[in-house]
N, C-alpha and C positions, 0 to 999 in steps of 0.2 A: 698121161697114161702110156703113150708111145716111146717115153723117155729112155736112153741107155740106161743101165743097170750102172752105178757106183762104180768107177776101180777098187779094187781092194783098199780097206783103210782109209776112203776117201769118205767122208761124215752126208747122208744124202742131204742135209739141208745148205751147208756148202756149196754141194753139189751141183743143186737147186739155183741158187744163189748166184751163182757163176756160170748157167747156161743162163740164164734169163740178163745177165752182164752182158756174155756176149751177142744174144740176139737184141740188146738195144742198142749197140755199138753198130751191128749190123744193118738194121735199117733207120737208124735217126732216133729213134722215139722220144715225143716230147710226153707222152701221157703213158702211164702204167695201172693196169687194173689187174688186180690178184682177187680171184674169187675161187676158192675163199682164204685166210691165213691159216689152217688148218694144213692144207696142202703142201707148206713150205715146210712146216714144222711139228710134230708132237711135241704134246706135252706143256703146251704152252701156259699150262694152270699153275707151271712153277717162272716161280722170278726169275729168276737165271736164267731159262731158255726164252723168256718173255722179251728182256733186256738184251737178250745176247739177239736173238730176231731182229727187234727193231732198231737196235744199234746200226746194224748190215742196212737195213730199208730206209735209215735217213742218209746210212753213207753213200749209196745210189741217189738219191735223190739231190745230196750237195752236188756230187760227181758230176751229174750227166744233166741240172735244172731240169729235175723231172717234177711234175704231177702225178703224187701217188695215192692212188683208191683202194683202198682192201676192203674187202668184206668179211663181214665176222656174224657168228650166230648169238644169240641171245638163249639161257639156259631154258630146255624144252618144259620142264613147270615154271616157266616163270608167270607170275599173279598178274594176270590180264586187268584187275582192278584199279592197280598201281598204277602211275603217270611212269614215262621212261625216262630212265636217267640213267650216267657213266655207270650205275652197279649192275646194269643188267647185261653187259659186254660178256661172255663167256671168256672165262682164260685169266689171267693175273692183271690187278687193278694197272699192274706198268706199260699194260699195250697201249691204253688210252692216255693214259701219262705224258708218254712219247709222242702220241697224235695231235699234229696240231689245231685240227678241228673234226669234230664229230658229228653225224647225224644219224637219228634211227629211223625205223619205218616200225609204228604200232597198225595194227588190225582192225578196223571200228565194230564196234559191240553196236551202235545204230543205224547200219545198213549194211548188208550182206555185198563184200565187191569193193568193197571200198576201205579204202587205207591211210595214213595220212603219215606225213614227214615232220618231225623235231628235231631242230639244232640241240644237242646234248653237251657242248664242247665247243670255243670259239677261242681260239688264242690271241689272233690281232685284230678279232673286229668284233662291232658289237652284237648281240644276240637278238636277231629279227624274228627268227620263228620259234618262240618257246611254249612254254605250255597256253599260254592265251592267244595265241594265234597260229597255229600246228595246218601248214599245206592238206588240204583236203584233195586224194585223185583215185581212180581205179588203175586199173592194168588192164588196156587194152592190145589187141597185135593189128599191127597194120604193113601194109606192105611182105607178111611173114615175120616182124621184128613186134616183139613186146615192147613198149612203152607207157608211160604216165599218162594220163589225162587228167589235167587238174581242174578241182573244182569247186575254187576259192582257198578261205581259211577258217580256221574255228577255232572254239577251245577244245582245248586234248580231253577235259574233263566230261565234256559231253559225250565224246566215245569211247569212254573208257566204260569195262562190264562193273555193274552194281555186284554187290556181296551174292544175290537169287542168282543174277544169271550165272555166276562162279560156279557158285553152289550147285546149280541143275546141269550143268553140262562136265561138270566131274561125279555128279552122284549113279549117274549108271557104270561107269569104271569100279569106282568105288564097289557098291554093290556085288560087280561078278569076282571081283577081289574077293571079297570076303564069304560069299557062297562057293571059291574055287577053295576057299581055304576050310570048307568043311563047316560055318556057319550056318545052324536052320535060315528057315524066310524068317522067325518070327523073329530070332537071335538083331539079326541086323535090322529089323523097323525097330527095335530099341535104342539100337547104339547109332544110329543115324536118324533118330525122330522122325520117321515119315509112315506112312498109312503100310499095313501089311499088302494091299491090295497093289499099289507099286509096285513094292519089292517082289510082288509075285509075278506082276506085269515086264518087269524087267530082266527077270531070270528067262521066263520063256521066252521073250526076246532075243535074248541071247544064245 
């Protein structure tokens, strides 16, 4: 955020690109984290800026034998139902392409707090934690510093949301959606199958 402003004509991802150059020349660095790849670049839902991105991030990494971490978001409806895989990467399927190994972090649907890690993506080794065995941990801070507590492993499918719990935790959106848009209460307990007394409970609600 405190970064100088571009010279004229100078592309900010470049830019970008070539301070973060010079500040690992400057003190060593063996390890690089980019949180998140958003930051470096718009637009990255097209191929071309995707490819032309990660081109630049393996050529630092040959460069300087870096260790490279980005972070990436995963699309804000995505179906919590689903087990996680390479398609739920935000931005063009070529960022993951390029990455030589992946992992996500899903949310568990059976216990509040608690989260768990999936290898998605392994290029030279083999695949230890996948969907039958997924890192169980919370997020604790200790010392001031957030970290992991893990707390074994499990299947992914056990904390993944059933079709109800989907279904309940998007139908109060739903609902003021369709009451903002001018829908009676009786209108919507039809077209969402649920009791009038809900739909009524959930508008005053809101």
């Amino acid at each position: 955020p405190g970064a100088d402003t571009p010279p004229d004509g100078y592309p900010y991802d470049e830019y970008v690109i070539a301070g973060i150059e010079y500040k690992i020349q400057l003190v060593g660095a063996g390890v690089l984290i980019i949180d998140n790849i958003t930051c470096l670049r718009g637009g990255i839902e097209n191929s071309a800026v995707a490819l032309a991105l990660m081109t630049k991030l393996k050529a630092l990494k040959t460069r300087y034998n870096l260790s490279i971490l980005v972070l990436a978001h995963t699309p804000k409806r995505r179906n919590p139902c689903r087990p996680l895989s390479p398609d739920d990467l935000q931005g063009s399927k070529l960022i993951i392409n390029f990455a030589d190994s992946a992992f996500a972090i899903g949310r568990s649907s059976e216990k509040k707090g608690l989260c768990y890690l999936r290898q998605i993506k392994q290029r030279s080794t083999e695949q230890v934690y996948g969907d039958d065995n997924v890192c169980l941990c919370s997020i604790k801070k200790l010392r001031g510093m957030l970290r992991f507590r893990f707390h074994g492993t499990a299947r992914e499918r056990d904390h993944l949301a059933t079709s109800a719990d989907h279904r309940r935790t998007q139908l109060p959106a739903r609902v003021i959606q369709l009451s903002a848009r001018g829908h009676s209460q009786r209108q919507i307990k039809n077209k969402l199958n649920v009791s009038l007394g809900l739909v009524n409970k959930l508008v005053r609600q809101a």
